[in-house]
NUSEZA-226142 format. One record per atom (N, C-alpha, C, CB): x, y, z; atom name; chain; residue number from 1. Coordinates in steps of 0.05 Angstrom, whole numbers, padded with zeros to 5 digits. Glycine has a CB too. Layout:
(pt (X, Y, Z), CA, A, NUM)
...
! end
This chain:
(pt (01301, 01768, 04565), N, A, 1)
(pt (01325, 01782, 04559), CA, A, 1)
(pt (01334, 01796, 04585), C, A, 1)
(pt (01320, 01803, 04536), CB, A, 1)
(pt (01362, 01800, 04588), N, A, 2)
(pt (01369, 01806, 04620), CA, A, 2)
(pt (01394, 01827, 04607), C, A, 2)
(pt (01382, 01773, 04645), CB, A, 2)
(pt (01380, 01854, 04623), N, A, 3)
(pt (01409, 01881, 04620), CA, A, 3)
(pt (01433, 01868, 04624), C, A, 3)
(pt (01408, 01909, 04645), CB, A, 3)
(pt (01450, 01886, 04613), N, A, 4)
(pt (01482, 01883, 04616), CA, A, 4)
(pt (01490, 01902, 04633), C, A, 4)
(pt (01499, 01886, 04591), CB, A, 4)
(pt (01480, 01903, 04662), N, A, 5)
(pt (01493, 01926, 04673), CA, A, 5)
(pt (01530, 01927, 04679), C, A, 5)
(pt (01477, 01927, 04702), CB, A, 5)
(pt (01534, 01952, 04677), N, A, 6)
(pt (01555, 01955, 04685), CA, A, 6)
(pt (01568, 01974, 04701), C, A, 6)
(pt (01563, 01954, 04671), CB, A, 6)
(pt (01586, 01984, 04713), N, A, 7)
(pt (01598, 02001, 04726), CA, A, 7)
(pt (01616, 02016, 04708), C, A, 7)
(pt (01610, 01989, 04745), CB, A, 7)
(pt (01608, 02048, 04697), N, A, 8)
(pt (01623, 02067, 04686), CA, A, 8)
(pt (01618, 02088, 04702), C, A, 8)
(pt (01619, 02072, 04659), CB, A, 8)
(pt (01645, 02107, 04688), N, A, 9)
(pt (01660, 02129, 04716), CA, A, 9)
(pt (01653, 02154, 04695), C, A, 9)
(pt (01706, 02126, 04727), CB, A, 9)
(pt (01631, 02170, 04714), N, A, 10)
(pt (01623, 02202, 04698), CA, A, 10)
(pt (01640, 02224, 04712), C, A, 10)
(pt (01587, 02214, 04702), CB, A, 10)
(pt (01654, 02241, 04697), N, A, 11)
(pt (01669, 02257, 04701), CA, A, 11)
(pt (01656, 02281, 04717), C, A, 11)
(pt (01680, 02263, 04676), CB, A, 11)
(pt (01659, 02290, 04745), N, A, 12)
(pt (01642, 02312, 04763), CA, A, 12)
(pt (01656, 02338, 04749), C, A, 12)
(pt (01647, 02309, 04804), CB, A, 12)
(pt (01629, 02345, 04746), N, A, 13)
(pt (01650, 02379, 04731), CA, A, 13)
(pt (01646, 02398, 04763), C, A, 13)
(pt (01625, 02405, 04690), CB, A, 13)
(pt (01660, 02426, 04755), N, A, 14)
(pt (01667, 02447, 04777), CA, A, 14)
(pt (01672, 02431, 04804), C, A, 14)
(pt (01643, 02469, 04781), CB, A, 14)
(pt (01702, 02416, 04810), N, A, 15)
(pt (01714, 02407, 04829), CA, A, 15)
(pt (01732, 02411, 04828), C, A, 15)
(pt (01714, 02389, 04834), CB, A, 15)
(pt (01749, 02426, 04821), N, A, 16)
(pt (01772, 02437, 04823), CA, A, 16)
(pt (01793, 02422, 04803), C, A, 16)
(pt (01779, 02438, 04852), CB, A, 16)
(pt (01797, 02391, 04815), N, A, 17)
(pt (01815, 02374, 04802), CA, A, 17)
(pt (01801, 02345, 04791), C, A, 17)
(pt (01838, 02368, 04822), CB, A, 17)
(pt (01813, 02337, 04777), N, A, 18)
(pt (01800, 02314, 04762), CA, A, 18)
(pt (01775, 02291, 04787), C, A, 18)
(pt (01832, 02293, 04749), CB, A, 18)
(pt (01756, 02293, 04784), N, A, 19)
(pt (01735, 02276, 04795), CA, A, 19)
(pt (01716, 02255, 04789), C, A, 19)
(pt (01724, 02286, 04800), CB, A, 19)
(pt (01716, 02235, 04787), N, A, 20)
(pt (01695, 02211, 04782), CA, A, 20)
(pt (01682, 02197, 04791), C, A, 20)
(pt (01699, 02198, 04775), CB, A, 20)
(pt (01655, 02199, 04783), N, A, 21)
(pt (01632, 02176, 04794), CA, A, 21)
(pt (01626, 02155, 04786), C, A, 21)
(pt (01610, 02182, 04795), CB, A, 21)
(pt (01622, 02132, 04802), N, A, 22)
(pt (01617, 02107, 04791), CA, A, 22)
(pt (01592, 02102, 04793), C, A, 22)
(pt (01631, 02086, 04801), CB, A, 22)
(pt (01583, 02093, 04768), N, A, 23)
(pt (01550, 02100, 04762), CA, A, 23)
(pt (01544, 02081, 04750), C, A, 23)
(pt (01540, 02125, 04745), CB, A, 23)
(pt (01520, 02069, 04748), N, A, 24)
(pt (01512, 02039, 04744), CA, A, 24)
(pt (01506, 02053, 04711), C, A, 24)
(pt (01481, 02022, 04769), CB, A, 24)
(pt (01500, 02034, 04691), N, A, 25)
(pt (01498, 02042, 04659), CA, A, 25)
(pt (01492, 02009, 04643), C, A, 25)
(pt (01535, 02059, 04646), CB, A, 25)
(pt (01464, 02017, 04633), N, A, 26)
(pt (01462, 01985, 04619), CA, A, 26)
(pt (01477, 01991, 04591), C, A, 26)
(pt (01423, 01972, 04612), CB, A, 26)
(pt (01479, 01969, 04581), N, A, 27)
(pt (01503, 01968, 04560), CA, A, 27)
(pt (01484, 01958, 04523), C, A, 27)
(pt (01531, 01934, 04576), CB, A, 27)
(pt (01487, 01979, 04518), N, A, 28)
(pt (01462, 01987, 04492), CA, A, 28)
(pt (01489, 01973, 04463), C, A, 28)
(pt (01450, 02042, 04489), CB, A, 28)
(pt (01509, 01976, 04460), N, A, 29)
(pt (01515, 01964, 04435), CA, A, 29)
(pt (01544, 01973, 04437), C, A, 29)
(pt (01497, 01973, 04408), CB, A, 29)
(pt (01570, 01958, 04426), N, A, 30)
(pt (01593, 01966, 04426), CA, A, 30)
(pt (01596, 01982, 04445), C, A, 30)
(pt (01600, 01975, 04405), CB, A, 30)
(pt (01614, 02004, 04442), N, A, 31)
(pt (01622, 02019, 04474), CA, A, 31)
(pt (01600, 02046, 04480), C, A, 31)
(pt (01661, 02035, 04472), CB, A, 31)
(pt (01575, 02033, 04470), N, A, 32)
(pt (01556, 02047, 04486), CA, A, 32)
(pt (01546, 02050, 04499), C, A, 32)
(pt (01546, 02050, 04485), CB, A, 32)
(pt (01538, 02061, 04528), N, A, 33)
(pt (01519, 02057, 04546), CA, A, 33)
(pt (01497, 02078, 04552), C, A, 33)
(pt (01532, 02051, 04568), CB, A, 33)
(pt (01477, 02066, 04577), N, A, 34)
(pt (01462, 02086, 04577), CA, A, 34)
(pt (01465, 02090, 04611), C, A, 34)
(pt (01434, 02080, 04562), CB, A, 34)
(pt (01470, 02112, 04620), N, A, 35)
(pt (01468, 02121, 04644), CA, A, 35)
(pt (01445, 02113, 04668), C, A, 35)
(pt (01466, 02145, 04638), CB, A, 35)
(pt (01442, 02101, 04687), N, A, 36)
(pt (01415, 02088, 04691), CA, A, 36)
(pt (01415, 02103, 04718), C, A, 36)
(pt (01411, 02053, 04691), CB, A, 36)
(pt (01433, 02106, 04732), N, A, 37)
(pt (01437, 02115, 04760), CA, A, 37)
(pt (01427, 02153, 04752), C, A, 37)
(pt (01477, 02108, 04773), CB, A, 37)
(pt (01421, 02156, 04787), N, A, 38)
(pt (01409, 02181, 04791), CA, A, 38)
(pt (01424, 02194, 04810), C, A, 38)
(pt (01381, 02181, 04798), CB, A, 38)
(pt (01429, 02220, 04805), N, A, 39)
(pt (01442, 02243, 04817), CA, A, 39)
(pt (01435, 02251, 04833), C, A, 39)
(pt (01445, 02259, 04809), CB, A, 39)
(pt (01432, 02231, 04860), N, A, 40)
(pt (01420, 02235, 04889), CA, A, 40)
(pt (01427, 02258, 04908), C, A, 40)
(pt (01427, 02212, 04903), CB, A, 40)
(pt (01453, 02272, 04886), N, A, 41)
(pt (01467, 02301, 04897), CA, A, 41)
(pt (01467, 02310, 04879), C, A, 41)
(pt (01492, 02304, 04910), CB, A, 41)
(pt (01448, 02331, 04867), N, A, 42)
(pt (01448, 02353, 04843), CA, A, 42)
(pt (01462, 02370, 04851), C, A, 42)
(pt (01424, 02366, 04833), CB, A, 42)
(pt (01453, 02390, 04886), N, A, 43)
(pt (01460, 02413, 04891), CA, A, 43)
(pt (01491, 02408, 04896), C, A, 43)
(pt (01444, 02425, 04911), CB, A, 43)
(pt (01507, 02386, 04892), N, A, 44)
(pt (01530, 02391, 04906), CA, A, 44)
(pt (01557, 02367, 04888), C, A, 44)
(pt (01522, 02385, 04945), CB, A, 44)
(pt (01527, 02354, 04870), N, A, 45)
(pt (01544, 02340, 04850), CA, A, 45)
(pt (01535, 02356, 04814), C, A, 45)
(pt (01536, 02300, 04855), CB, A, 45)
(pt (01552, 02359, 04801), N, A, 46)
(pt (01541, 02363, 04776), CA, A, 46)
(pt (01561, 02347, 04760), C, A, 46)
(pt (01538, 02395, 04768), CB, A, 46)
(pt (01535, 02320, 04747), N, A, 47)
(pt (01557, 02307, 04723), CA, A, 47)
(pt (01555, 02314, 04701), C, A, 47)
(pt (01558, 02279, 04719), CB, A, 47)
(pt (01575, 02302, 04684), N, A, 48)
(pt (01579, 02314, 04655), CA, A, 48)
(pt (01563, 02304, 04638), C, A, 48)
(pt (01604, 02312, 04644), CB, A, 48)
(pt (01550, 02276, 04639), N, A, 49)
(pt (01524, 02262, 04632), CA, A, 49)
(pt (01510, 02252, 04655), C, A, 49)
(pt (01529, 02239, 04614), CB, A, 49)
(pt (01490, 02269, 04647), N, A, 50)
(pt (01468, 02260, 04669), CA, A, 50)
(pt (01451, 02235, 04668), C, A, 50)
(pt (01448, 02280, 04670), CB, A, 50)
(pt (01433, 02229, 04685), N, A, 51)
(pt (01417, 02203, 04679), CA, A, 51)
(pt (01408, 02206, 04650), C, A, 51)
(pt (01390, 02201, 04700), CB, A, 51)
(pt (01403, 02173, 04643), N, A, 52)
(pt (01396, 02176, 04614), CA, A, 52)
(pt (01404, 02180, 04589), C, A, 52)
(pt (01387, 02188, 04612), CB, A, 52)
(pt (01431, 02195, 04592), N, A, 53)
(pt (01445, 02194, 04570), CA, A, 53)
(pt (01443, 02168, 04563), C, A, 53)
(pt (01471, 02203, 04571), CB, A, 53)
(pt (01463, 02171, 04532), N, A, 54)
(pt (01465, 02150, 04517), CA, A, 54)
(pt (01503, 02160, 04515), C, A, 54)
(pt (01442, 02149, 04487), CB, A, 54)
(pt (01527, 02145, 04524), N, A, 55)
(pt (01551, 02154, 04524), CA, A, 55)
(pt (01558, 02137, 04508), C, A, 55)
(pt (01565, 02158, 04546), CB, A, 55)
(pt (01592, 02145, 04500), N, A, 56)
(pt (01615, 02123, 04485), CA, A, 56)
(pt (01635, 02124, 04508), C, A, 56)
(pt (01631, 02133, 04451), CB, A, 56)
(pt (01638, 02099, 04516), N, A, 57)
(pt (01660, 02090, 04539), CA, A, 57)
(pt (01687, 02087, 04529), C, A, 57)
(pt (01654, 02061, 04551), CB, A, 57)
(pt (01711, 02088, 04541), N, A, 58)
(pt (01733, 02088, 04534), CA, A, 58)
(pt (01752, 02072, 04565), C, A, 58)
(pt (01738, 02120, 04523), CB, A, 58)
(pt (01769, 02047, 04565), N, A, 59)
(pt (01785, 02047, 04582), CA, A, 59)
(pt (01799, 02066, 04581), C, A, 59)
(pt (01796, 02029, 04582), CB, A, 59)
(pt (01804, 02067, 04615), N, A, 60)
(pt (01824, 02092, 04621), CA, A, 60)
(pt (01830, 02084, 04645), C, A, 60)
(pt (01812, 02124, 04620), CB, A, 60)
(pt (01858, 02092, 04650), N, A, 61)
(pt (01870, 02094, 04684), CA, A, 61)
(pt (01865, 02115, 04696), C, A, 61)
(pt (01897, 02093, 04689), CB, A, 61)
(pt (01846, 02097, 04726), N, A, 62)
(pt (01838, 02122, 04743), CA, A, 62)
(pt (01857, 02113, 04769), C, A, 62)
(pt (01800, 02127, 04749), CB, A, 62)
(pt (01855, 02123, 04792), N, A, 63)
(pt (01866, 02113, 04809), CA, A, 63)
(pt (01866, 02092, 04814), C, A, 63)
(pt (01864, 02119, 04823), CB, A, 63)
(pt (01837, 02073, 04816), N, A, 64)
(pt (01835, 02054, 04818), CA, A, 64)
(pt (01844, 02031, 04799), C, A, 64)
(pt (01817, 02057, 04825), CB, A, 64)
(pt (01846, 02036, 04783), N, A, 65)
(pt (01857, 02020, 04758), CA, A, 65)
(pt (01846, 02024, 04731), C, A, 65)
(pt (01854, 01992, 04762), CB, A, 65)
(pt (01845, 02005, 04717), N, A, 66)
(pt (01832, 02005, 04694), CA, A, 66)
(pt (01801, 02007, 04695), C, A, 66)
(pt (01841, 01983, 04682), CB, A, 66)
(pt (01788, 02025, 04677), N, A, 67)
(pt (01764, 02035, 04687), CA, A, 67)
(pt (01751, 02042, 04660), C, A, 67)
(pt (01766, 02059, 04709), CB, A, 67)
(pt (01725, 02036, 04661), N, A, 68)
(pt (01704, 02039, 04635), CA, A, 68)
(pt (01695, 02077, 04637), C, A, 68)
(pt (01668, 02012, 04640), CB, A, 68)
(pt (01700, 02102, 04628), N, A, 69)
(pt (01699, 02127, 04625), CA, A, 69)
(pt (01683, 02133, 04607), C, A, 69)
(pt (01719, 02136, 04622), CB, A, 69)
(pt (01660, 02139, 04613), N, A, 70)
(pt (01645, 02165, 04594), CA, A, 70)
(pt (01661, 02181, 04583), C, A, 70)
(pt (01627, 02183, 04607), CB, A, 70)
(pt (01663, 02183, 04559), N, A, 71)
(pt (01680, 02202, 04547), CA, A, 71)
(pt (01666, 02224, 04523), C, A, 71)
(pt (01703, 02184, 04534), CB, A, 71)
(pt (01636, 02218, 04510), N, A, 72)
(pt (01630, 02227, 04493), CA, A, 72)
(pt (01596, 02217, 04495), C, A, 72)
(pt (01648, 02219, 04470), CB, A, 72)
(pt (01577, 02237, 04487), N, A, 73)
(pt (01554, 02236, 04483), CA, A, 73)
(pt (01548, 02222, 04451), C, A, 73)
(pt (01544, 02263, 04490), CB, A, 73)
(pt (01528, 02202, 04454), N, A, 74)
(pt (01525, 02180, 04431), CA, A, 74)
(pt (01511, 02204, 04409), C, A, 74)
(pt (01500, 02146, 04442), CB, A, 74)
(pt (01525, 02206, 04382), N, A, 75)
(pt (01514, 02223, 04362), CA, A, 75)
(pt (01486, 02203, 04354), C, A, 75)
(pt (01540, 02230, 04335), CB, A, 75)
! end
C-alpha cells in the first residue's frame, strides 16, 4: 500500500497578515489529511495545526492559485 502524499497550506498564526505554509500531509479519507511535515521553526513559526493533526481541507485561492487549505481540526 503506498501514501497519498500531498501538498496542503497551514495557516501561520501571529504574522500580522494572512500567511501560509506548504506542508507535506498523507491523505487519510475524503478531505481529510494528516499533517506529516515538522515545524523546523517553532521559535519563529507557529502553525495553526501542528504535526500530526488530523485536518478537513478545503480549495481556496491563495496567491498562488488554487490550493488544498487546512481549514478545520478532524472531530
Amino acid at each position: 500500500m503506498t501514501d497519498d502524499f500531498a501538498t496542503i497550506y497551514v495557516e501561520l498564526l501571529d504574522e500580522g497578515t494572512p500567511a501560509w505554509r506548504p506542508v507535506q500531509a498523507v491523505h487519510v479519507a475524503g478531505d481529510f489529511y494528516r499533517v506529516v511535515s515538522e515545524n523546523l521553526h517553532p521559535g519563529d513559526e507557529r502553525w495553526r495545526f501542528p504535526s500530526g493533526s488530523v485536518v478537513r481541507c478545503e480549495e481556496r485561492q491563495l496567491s498562488r492559485g488554487s490550493s488544498l487549505v487546512a481549514v478545520a481540526l478532524a472531530e
